[in-house]
Backbone as ProteinMPNN parsed JSONL, in Angstrom:
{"seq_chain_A": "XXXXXXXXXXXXXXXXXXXXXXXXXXXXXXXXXXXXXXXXXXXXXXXXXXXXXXXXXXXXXXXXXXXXXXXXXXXXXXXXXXXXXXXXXXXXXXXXXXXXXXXXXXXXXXXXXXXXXXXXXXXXXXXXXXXXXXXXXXXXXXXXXXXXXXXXXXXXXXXXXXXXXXXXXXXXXXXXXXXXXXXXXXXXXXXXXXXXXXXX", "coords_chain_A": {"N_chain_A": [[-27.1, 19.741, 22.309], [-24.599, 21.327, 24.105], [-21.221, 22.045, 22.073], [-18.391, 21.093, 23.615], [-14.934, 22.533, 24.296], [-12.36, 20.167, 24.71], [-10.847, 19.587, 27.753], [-6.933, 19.404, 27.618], [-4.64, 16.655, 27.812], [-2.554, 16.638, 29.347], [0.458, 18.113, 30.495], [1.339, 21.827, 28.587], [4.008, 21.489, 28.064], [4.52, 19.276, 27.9], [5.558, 17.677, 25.116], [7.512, 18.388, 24.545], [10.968, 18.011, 23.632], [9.584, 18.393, 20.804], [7.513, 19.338, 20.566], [6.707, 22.897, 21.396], [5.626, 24.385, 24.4], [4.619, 26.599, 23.741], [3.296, 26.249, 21.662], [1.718, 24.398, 21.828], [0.272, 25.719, 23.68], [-1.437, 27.591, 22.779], [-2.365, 26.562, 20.252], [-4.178, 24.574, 21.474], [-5.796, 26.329, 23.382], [-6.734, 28.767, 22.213], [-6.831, 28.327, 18.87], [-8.456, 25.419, 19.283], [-10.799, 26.277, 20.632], [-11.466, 28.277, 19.017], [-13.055, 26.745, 16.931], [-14.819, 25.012, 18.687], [-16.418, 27.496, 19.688], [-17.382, 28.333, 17.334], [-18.894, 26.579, 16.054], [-20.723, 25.91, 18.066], [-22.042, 28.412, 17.535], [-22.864, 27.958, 14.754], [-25.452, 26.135, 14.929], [-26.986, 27.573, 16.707], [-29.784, 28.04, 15.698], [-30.461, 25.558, 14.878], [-31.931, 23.754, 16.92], [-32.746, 20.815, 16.243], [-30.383, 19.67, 15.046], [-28.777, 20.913, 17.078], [-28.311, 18.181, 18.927], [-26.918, 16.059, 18.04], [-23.812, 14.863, 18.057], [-20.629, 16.089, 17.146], [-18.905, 14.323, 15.61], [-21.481, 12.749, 14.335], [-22.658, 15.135, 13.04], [-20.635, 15.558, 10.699], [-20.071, 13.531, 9.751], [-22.338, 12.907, 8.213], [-22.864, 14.968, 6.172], [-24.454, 15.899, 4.096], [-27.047, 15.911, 5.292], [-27.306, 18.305, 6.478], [-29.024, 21.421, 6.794], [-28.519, 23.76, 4.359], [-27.727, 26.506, 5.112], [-25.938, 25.762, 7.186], [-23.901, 23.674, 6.224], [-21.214, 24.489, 5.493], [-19.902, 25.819, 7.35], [-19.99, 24.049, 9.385], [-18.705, 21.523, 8.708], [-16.19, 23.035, 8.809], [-15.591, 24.138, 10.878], [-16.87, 22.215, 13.197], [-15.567, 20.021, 11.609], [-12.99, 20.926, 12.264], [-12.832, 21.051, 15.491], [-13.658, 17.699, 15.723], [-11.522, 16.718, 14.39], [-9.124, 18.241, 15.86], [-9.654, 17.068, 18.491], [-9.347, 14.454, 18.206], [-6.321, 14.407, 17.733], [-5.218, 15.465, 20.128], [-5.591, 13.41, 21.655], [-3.595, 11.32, 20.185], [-0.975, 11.793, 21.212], [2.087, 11.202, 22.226], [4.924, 10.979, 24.373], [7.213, 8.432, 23.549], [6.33, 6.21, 22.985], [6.223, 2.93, 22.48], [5.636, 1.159, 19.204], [3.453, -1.541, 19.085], [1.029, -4.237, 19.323], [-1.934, -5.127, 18.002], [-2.328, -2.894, 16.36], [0.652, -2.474, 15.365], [0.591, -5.131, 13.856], [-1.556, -4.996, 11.888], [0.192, -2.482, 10.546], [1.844, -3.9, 9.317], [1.253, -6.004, 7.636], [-0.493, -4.394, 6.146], [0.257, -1.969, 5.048], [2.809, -2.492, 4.378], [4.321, -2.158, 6.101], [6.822, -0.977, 9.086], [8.108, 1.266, 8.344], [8.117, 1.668, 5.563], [5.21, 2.7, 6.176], [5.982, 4.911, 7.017], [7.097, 6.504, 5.425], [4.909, 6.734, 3.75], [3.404, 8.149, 5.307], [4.606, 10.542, 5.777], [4.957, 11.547, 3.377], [2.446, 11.94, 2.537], [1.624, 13.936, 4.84], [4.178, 16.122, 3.898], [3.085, 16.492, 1.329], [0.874, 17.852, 1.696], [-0.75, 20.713, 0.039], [-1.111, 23.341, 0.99], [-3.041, 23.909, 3.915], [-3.693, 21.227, 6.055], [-4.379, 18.046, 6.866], [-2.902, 14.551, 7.502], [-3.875, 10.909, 7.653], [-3.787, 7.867, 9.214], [-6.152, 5.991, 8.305], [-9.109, 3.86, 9.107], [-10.651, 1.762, 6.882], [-13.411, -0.55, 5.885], [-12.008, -2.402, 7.352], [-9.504, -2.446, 7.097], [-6.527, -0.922, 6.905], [-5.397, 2.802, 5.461], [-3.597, 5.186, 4.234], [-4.273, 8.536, 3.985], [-5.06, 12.278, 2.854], [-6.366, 14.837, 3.623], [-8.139, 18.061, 3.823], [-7.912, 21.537, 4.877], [-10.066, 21.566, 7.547], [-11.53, 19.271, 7.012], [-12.997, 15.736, 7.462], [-11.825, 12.673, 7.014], [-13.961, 10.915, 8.219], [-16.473, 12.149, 6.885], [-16.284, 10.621, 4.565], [-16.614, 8.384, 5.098], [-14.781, 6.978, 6.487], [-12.982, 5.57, 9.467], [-10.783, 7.703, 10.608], [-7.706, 6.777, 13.161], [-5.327, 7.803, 13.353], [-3.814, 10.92, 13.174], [-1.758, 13.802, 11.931], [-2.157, 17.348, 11.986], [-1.145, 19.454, 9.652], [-1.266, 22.533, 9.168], [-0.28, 25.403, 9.443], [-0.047, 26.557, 11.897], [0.132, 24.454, 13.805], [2.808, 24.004, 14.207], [4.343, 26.338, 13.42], [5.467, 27.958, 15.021], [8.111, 26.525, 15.758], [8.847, 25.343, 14.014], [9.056, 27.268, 11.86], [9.2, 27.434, 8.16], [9.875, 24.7, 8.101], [8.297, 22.327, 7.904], [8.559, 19.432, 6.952], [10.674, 19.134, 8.794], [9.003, 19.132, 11.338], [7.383, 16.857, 10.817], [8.75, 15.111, 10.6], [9.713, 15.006, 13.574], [7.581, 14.434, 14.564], [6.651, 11.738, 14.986], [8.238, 11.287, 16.812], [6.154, 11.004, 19.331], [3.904, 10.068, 18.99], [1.549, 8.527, 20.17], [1.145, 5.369, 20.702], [-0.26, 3.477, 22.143], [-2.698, 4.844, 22.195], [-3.437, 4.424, 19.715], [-3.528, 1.707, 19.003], [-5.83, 1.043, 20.513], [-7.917, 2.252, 19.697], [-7.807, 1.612, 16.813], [-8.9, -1.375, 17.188], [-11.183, -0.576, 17.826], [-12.561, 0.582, 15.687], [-11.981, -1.811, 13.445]], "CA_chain_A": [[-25.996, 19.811, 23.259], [-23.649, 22.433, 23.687], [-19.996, 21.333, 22.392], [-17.421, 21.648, 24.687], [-13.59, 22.415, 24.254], [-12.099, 18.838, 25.678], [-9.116, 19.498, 28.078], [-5.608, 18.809, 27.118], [-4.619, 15.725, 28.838], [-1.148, 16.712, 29.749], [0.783, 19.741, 30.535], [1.454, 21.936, 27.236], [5.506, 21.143, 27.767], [4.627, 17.734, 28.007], [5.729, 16.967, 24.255], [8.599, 18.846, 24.557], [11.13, 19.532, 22.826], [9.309, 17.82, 20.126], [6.39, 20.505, 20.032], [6.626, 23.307, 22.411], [4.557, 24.849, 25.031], [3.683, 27.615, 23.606], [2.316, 26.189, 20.805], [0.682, 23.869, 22.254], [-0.884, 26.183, 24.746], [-2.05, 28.122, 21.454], [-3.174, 25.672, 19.409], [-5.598, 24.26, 22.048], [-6.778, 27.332, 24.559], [-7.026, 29.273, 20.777], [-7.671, 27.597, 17.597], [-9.724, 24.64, 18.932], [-11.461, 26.393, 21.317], [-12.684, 28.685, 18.404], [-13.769, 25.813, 16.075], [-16.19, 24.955, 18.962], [-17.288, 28.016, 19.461], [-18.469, 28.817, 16.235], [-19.644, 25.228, 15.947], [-22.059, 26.205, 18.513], [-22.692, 29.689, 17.183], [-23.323, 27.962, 13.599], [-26.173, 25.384, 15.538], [-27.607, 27.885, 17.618], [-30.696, 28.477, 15.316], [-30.977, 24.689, 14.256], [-32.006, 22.879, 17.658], [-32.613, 19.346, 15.871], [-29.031, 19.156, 14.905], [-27.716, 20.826, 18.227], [-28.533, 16.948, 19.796], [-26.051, 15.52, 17.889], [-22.508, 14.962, 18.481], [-19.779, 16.635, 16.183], [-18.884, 13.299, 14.702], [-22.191, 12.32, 13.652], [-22.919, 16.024, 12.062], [-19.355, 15.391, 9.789], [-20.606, 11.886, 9.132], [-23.57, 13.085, 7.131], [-23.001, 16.84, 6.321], [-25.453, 16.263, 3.656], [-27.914, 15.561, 5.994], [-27.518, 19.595, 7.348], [-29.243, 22.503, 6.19], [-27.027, 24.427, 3.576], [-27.112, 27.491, 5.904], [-24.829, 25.774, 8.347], [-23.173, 22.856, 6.325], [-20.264, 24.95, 5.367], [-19.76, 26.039, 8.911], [-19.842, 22.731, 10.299], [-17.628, 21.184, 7.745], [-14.89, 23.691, 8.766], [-15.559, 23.995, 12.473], [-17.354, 20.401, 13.26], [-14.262, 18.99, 11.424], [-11.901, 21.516, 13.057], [-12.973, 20.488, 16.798], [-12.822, 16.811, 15.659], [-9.671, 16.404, 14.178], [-8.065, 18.199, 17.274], [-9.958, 16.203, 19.696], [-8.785, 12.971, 17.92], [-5.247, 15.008, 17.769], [-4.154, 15.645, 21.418], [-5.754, 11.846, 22.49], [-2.885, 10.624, 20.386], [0.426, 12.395, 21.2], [2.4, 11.283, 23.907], [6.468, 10.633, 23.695], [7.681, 7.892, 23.788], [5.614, 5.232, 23.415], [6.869, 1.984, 21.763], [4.552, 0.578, 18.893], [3.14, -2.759, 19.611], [-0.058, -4.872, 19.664], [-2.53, -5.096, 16.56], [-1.699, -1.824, 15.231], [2.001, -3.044, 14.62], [0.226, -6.006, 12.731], [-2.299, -4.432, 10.801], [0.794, -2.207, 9.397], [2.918, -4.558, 8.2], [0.095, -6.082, 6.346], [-1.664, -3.384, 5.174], [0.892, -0.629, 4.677], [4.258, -2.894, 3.796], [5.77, -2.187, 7.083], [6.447, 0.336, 9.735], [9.614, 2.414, 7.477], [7.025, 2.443, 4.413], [4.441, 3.414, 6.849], [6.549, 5.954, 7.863], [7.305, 7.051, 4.226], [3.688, 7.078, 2.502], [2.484, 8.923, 5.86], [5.689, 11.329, 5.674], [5.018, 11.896, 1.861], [1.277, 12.78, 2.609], [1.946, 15.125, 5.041], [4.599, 17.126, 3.311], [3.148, 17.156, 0.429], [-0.421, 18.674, 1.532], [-0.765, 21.542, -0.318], [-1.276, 24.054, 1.936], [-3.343, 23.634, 5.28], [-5.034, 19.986, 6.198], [-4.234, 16.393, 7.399], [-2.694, 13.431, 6.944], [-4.487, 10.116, 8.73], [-4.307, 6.619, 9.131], [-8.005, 5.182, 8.553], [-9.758, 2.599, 8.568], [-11.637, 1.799, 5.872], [-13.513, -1.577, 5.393], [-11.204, -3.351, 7.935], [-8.021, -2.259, 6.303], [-5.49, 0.744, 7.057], [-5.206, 3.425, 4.156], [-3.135, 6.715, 4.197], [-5.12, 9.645, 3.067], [-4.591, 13.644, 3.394], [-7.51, 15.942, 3.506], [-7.566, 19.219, 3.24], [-8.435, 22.427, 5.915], [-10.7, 20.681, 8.6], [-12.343, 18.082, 6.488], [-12.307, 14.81, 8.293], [-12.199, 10.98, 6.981], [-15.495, 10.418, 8.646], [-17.322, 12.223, 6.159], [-15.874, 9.836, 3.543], [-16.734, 6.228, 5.596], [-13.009, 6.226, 6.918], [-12.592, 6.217, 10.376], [-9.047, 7.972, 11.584], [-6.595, 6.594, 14.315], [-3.889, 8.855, 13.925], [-3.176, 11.841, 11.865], [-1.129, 14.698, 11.807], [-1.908, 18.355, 11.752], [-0.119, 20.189, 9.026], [-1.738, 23.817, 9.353], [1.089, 26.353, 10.132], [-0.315, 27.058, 13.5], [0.538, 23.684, 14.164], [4.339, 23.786, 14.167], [5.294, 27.281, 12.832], [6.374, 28.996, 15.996], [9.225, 26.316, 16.779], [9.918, 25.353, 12.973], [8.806, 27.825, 10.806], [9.004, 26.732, 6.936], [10.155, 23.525, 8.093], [7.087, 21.368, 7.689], [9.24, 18.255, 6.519], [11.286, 18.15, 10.259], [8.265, 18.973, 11.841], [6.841, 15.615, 10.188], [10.054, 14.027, 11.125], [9.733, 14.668, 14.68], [6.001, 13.943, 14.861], [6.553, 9.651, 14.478], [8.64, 10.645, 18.703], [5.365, 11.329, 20.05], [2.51, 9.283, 18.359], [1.054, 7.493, 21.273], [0.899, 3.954, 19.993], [-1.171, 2.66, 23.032], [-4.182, 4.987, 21.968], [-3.907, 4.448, 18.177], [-3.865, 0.423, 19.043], [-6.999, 1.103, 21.207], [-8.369, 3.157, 18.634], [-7.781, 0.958, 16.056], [-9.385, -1.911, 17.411], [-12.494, -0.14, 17.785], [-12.781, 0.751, 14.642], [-12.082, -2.485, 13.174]], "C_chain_A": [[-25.109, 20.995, 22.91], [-22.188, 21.659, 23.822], [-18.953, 22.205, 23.247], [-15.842, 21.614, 24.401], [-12.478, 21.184, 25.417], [-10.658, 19.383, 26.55], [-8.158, 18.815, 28.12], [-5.373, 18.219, 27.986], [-3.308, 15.608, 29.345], [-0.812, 18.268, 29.659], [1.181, 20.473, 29.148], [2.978, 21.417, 27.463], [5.78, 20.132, 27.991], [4.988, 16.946, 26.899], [7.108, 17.391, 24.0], [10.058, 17.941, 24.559], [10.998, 18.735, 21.136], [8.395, 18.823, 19.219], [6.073, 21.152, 21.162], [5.609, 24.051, 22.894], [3.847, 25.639, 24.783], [2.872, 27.708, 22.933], [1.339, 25.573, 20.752], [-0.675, 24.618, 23.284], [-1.904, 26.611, 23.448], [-2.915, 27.376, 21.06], [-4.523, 25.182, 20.125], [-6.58, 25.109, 22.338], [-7.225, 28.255, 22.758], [-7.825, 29.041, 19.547], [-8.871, 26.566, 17.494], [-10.541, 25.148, 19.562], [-12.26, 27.15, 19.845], [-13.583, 27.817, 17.299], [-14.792, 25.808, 17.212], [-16.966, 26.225, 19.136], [-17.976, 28.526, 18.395], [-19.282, 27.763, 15.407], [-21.022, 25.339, 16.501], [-22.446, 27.123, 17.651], [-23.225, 28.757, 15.776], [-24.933, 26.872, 14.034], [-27.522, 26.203, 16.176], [-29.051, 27.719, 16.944], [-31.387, 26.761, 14.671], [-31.2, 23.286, 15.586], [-31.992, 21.23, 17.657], [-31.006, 18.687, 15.685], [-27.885, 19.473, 15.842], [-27.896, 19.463, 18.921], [-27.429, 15.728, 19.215], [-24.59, 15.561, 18.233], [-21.397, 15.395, 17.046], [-19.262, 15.242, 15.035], [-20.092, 12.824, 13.782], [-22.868, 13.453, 12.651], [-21.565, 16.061, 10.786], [-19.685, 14.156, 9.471], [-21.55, 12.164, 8.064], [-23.853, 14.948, 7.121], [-24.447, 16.988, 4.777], [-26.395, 16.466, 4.023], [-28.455, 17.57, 6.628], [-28.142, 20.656, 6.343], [-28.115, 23.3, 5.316], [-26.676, 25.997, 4.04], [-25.959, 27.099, 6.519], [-23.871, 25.003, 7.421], [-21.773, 23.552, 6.243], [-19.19, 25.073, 6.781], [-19.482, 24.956, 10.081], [-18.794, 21.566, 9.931], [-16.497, 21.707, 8.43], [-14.894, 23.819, 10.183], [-15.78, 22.511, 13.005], [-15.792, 19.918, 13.245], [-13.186, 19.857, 12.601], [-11.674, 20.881, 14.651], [-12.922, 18.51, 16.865], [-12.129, 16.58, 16.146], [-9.069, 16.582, 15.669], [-8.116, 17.71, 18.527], [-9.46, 14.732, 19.537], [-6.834, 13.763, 18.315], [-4.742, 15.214, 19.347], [-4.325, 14.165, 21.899], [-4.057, 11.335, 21.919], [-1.405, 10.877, 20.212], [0.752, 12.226, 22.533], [3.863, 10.8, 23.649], [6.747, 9.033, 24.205], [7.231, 5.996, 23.947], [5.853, 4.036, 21.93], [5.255, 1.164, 20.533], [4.063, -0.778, 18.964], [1.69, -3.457, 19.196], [-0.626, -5.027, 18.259], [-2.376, -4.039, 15.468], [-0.751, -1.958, 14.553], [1.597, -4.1, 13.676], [-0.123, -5.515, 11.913], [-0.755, -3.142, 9.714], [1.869, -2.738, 8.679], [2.286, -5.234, 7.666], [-0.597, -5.295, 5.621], [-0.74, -2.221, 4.996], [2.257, -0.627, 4.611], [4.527, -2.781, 5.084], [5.999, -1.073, 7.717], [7.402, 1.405, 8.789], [8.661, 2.763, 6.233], [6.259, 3.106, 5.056], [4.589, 5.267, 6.405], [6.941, 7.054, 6.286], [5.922, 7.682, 3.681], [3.519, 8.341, 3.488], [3.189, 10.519, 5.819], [5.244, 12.509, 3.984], [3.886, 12.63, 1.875], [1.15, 13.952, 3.522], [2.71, 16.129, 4.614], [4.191, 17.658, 2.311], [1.706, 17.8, 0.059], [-0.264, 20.156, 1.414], [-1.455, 22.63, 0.688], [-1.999, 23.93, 3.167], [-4.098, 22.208, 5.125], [-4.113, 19.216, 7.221], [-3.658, 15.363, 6.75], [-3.19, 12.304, 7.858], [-3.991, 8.609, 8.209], [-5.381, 6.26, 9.308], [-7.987, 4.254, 8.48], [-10.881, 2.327, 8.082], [-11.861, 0.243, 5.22], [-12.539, -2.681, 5.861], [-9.744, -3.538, 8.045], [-7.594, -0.864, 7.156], [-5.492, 1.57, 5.569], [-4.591, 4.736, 5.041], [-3.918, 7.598, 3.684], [-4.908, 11.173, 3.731], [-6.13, 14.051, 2.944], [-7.264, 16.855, 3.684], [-8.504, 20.225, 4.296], [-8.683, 21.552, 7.199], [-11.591, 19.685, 8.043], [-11.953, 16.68, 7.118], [-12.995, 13.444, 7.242], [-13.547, 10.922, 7.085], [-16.221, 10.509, 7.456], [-17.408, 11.431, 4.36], [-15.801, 8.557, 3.809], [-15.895, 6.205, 5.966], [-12.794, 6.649, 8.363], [-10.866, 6.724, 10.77], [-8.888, 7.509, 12.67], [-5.707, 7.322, 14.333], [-4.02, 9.96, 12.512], [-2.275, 13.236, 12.61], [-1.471, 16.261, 11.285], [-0.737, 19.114, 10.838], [-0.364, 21.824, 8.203], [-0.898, 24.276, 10.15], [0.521, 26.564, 11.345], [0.09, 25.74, 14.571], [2.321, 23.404, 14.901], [5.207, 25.205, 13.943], [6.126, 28.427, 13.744], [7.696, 28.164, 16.612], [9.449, 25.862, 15.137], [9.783, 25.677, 11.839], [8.129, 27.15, 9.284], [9.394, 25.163, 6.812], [9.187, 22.418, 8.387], [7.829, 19.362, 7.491], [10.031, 17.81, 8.051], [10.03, 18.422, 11.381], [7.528, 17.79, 11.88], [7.404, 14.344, 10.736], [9.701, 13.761, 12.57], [8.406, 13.964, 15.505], [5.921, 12.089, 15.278], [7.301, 9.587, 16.769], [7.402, 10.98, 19.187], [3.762, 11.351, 19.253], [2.48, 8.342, 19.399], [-0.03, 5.886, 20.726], [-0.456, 3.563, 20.672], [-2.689, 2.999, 22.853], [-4.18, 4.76, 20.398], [-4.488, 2.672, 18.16], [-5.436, 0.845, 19.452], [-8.33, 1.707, 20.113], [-8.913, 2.291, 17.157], [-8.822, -0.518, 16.151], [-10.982, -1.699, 17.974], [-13.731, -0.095, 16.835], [-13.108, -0.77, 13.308], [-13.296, -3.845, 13.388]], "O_chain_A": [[-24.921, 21.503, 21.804], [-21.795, 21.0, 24.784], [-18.779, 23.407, 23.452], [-15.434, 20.462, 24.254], [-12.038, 21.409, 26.545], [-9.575, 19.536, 25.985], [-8.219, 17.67, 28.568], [-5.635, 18.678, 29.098], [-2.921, 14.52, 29.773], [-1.376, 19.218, 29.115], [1.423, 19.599, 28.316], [3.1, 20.547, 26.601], [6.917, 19.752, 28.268], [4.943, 15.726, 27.058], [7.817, 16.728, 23.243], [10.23, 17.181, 25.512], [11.97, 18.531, 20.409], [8.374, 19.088, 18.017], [5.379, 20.59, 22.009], [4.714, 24.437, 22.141], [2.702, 25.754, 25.22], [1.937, 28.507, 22.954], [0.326, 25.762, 20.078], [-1.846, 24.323, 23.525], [-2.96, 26.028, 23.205], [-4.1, 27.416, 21.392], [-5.648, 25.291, 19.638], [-7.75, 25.048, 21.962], [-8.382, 28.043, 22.395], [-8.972, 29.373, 19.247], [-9.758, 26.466, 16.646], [-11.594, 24.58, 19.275], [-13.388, 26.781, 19.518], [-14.673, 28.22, 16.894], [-15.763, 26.527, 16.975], [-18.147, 26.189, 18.788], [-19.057, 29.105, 18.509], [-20.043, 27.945, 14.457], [-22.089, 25.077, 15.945], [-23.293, 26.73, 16.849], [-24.443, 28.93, 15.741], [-25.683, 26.965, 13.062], [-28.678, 25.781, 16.204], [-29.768, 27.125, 17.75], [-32.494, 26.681, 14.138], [-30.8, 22.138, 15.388], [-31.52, 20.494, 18.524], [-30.584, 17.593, 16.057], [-26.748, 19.002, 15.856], [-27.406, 19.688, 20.028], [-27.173, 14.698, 19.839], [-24.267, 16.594, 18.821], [-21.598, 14.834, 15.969], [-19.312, 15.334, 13.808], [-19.857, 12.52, 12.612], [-23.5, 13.088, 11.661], [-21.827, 16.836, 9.866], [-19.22, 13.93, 8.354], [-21.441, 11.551, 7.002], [-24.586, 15.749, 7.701], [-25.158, 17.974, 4.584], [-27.054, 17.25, 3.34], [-29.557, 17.943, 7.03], [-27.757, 20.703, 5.175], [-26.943, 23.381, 5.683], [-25.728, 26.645, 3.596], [-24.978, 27.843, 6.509], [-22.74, 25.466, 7.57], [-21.022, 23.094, 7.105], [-18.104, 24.559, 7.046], [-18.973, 25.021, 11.2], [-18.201, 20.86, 10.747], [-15.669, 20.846, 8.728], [-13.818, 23.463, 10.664], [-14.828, 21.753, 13.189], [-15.044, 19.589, 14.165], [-12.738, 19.335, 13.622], [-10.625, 20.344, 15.005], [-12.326, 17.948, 17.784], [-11.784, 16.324, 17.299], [-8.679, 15.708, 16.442], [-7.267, 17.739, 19.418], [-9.216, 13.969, 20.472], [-6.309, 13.378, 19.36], [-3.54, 14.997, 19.496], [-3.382, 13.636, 22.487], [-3.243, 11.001, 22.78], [-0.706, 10.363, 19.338], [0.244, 12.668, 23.563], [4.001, 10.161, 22.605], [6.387, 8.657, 25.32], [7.616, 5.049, 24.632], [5.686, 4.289, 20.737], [4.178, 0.773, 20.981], [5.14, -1.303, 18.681], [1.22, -2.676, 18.369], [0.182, -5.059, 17.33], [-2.316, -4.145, 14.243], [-0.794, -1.736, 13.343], [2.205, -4.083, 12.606], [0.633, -5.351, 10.955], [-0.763, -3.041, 8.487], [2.572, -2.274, 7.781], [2.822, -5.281, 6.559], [-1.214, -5.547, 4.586], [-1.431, -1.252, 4.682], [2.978, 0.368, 4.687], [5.311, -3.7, 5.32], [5.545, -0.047, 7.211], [6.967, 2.556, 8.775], [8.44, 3.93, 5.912], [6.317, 4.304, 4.781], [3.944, 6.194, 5.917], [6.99, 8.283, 6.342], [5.807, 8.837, 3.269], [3.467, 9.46, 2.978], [2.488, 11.531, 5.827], [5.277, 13.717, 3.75], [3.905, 13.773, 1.417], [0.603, 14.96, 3.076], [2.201, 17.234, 4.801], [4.474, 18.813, 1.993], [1.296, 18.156, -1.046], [0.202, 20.844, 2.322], [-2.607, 22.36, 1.029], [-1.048, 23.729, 3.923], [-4.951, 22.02, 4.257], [-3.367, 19.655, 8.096], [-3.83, 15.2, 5.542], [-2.989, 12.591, 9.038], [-3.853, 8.294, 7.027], [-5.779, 6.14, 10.466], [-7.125, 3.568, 7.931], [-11.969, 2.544, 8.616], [-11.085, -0.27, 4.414], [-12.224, -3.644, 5.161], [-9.032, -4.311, 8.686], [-8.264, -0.073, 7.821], [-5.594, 0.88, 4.555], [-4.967, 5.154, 6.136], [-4.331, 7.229, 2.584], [-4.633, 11.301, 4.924], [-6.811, 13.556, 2.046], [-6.052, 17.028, 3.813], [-9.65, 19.871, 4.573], [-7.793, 20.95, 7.8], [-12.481, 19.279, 8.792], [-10.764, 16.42, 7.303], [-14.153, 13.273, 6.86], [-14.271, 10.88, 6.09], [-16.638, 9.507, 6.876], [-18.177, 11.6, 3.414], [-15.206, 7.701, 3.155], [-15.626, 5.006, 6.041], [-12.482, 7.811, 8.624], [-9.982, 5.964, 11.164], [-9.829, 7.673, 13.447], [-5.175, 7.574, 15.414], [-4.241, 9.768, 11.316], [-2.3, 13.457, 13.82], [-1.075, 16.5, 10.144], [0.397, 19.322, 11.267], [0.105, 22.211, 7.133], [-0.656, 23.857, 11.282], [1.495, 27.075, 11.898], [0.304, 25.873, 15.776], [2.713, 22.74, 15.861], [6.412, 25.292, 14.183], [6.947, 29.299, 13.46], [8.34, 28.612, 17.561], [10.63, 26.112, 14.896], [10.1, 25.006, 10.856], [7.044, 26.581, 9.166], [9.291, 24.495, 5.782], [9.507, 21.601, 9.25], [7.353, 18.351, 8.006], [10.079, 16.657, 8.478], [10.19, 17.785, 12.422], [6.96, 17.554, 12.946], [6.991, 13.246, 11.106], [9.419, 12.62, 12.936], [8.285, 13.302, 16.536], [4.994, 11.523, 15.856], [7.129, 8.727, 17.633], [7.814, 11.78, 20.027], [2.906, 12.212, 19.048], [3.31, 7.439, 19.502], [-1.205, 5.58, 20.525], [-1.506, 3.364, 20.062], [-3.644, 2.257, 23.081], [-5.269, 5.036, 19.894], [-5.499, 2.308, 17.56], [-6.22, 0.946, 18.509], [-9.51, 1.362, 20.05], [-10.019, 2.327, 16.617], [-9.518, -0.738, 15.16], [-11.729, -2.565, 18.429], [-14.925, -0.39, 16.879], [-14.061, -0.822, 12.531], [-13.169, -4.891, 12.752]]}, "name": "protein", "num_of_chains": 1, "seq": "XXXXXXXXXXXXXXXXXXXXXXXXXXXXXXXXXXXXXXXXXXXXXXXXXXXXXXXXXXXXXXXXXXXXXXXXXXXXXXXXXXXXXXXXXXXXXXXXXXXXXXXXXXXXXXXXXXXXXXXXXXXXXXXXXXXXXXXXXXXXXXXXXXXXXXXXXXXXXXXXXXXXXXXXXXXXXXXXXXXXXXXXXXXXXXXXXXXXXXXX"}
């Protein structure tokens, strides 16, 4: 299959003035578009593994020739992540349903939540992720690093957070920490529940 750059499911100044248009236009029409294309370009020559889907080549990167795995690792994950990443940003959306359960059992409570997940994003050392997974039925916090995704570690993600300067750095520079802050108005509960219960 050839992967495809998913379109953004809202206008870019639709998160606004949370995370603005321009960076959003960026970030999508730009950065993810080139993860897929060099997702394809790294595939082109290995037809057996163009039939898979980007999740299931990051699920088992051992599984890939060591020409591409590198390539697929860092793109693969790249197109991911940001395809899980625009599903779940939307303002305003109240948290609720099994997700609100599962974190006050499994992660103390939404204010700790809001702390561990706070703590792992600021304090990823230079470009990656921070996610809520699920792993074995449970919630866990975990940061990864560039475009490496959960998956390839058994953990599926429901939510994470971009914290690669291209993410945030044209509306708040070195400010990674209120970028973090503002991130919790525009986590779209309704797909992380949905999400969540998938997974589980």
């Amino acid at each position: 299959m050839t992967h495809i750059l998913p379109d953004l499911p809202y206008d870019y100044n639709a998160l606004e003035p949370y995370l603005d248009a321009k960076t959003m236009e960026i970030h999508h029409d730009k950065h993810h578009r080139a993860y897929v294309d060099k997702l394809n370009a790294a595939l082109e020559k290995f037809p057996n593994f163009s039939e898979k889907s980007a999740e299931e080549l990051i699920t088992d990167l051992e599984a890939l020739p060591g020409e591409i795995k590198t390539a697929v690792r860092n793109h693969g994950g790249g197109h991911v992540n940001h395809s899980l990443f625009w599903e779940i940003l939307k303002k305003e959306v109240a948290i609720s349903g099994e997700i609100k359960k599962a974190i006050e059992s499994d992660l103390g409570g939404l204010e700790k939540f809001k702390d561990s997940f706070s703590q792992a994003a600021i304090g990823q050392f230079g470009s990656g992720w921070a996610w809520i997974v699920v792993h074995n039925g449970e919630l866990e916090i975990v940061a990864t690093a560039n475009q490496d995704s959960p998956l390839t570690d058994g953990k599926t993600p429901i939510l994470g957070i971009d914290v690669w300067e291209h993410a945030y750095y044209l509306k708040y520079q070195n400010r990674r920490t209120e970028y973090v802050e503002n991130f919790f108005n525009i986590i779209n509960w309704d797909k992380v529940n949905e999400l969540y219960l998938k997974a589980r």
